[in-house]
C-alpha positions in Angstrom: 156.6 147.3 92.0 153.6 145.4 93.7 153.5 144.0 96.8 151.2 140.6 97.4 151.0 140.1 101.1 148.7 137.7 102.4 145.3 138.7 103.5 144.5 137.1 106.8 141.6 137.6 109.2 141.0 141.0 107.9 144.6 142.1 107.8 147.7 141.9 105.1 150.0 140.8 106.5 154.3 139.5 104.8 155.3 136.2 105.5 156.5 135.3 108.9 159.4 133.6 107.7 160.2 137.2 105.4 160.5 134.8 102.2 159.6 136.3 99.0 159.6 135.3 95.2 159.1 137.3 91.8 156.2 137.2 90.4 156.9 137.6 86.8 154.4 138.7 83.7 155.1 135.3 81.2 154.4 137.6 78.6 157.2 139.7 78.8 159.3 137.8 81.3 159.6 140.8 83.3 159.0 140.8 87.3 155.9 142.6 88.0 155.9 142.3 91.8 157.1 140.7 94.9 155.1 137.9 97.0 155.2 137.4 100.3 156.0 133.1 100.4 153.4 131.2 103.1 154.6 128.7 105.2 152.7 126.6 107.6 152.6 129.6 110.1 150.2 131.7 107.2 148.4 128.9 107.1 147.3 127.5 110.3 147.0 131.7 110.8 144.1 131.3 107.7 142.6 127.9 109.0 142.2 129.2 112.5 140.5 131.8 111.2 138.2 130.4 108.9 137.1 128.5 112.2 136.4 131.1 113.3 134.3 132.9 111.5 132.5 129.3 110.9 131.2 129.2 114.2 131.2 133.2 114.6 129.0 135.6 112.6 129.9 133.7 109.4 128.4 130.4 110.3 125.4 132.4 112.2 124.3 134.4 109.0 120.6 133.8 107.9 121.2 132.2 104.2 119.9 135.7 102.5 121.9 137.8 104.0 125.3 135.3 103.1 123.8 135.6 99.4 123.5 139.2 99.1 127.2 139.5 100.6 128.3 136.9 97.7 126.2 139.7 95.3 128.2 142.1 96.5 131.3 140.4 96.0 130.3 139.9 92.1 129.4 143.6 92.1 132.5 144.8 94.0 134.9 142.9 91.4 132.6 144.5 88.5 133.1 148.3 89.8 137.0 147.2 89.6 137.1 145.8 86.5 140.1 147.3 85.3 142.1 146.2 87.8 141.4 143.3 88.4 141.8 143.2 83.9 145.1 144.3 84.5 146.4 142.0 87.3 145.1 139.2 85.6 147.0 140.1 82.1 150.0 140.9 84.3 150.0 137.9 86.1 148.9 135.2 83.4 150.3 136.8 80.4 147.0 136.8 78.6 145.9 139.5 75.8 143.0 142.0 77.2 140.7 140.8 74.6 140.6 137.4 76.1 140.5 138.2 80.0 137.7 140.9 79.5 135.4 138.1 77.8 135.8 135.9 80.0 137.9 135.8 83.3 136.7 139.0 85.1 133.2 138.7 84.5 132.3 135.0 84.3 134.7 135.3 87.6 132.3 137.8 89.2 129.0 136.4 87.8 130.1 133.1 89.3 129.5 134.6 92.9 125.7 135.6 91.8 125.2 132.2 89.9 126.3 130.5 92.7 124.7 132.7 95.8 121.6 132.0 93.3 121.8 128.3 92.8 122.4 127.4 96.4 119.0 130.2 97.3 116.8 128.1 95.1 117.6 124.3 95.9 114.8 123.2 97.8 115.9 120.5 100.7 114.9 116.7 99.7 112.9 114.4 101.4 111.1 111.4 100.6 109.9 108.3 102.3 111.2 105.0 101.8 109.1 101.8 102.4 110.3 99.7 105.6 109.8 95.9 106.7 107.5 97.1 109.5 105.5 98.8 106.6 105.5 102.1 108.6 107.9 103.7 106.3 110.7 106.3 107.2 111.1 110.0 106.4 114.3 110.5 105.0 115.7 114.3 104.4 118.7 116.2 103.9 119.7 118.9 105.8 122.4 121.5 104.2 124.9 122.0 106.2 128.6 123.8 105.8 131.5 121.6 106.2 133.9 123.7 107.8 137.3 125.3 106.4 138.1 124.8 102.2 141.5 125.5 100.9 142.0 126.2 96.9 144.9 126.0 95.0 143.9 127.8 91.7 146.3 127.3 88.3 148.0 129.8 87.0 146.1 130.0 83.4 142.4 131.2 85.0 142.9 132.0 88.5 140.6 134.3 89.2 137.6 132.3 86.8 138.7 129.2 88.7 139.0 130.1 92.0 135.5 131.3 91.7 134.1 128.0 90.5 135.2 126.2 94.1 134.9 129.8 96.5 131.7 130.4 94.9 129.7 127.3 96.1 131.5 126.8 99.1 130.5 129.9 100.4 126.9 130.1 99.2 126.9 126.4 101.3 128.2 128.3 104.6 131.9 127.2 104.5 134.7 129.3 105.0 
């Protein structure tokens, strides 16, 4: 039976608190595997971090090199494809048919259409007219915001998770 331990700062890790809860296939309504419960200790464990990789080597990372690691995401999740086709059916319930059209590789092409996207929008500036009749530059600079959290629903969550990660990765957060 599986074992889903949370993934923190590079390491799995079980839940400090040593709650778990079945995680059962809806399809069958048989338990598939165990997860490891987070509490507020897993999470201030994740947020501190994501900090720190923000201002670490994350947050430091020219833009093209952050968008060939998000390519190679969407490439690492291709060269597994059956797995992750099988923990998705597992875990959703949902025929092969439909999660290989759709889930696992709009899911991984949403890291390259994203990486893409964000590589490719130019930064804005304009002038605006001012009383003095000098005028003022106005621009926007691109900057992360700091530390995301996603809750992703049970029905597409690897697709859907990759529509918030995605972006907010390309844009520097963590």
């Amino acid at each position: 039976m599986q074992e889903i331990r949370h993934f923190i700062n590079g390491e799995f890790s079980g839940s400090t608190s040593g709650k778990t809860f079945a995680n059962i296939n809806p399809a069958t309504n048989q338990q598939i595997g165990v997860v490891h419960e987070a509490g507020k200790p897993e999470v201030d464990q994740a947020v501190a971090a994501a900090r720190a990789a923000l201002t670490g080597p994350w947050g430091k990372m020219p833009v093209e090199e952050r968008m060939a690691l998000l390519h190679k995401v969407a490439d690492g999740i291709n060269a597994r494809f059956d797995e992750f086709l099988e923990a998705e059916c597992l875990d959703t319930g949902k025929p092969k048919s439909l999660a290989s059209h759709i889930d696992i590789p709009r899911g991984a092409a949403n890291f390259k259409v994203f990486a893409d996207l964000f590589k490719n929008v130019p930064t804005e500036s304009f002038m605006l007219d001012t009383p003095d009749g000098k005028g003022a530059l106005n621009y926007a600079i691109r900057k992360p915001k700091g530390v995301i959290a996603v809750i992703s629903p049970w029905n597409l969550p690897l697709l859907l998770m990759t529509w918030k990660v995605g972006p907010a990765l390309a844009c520097g957060n963590t």
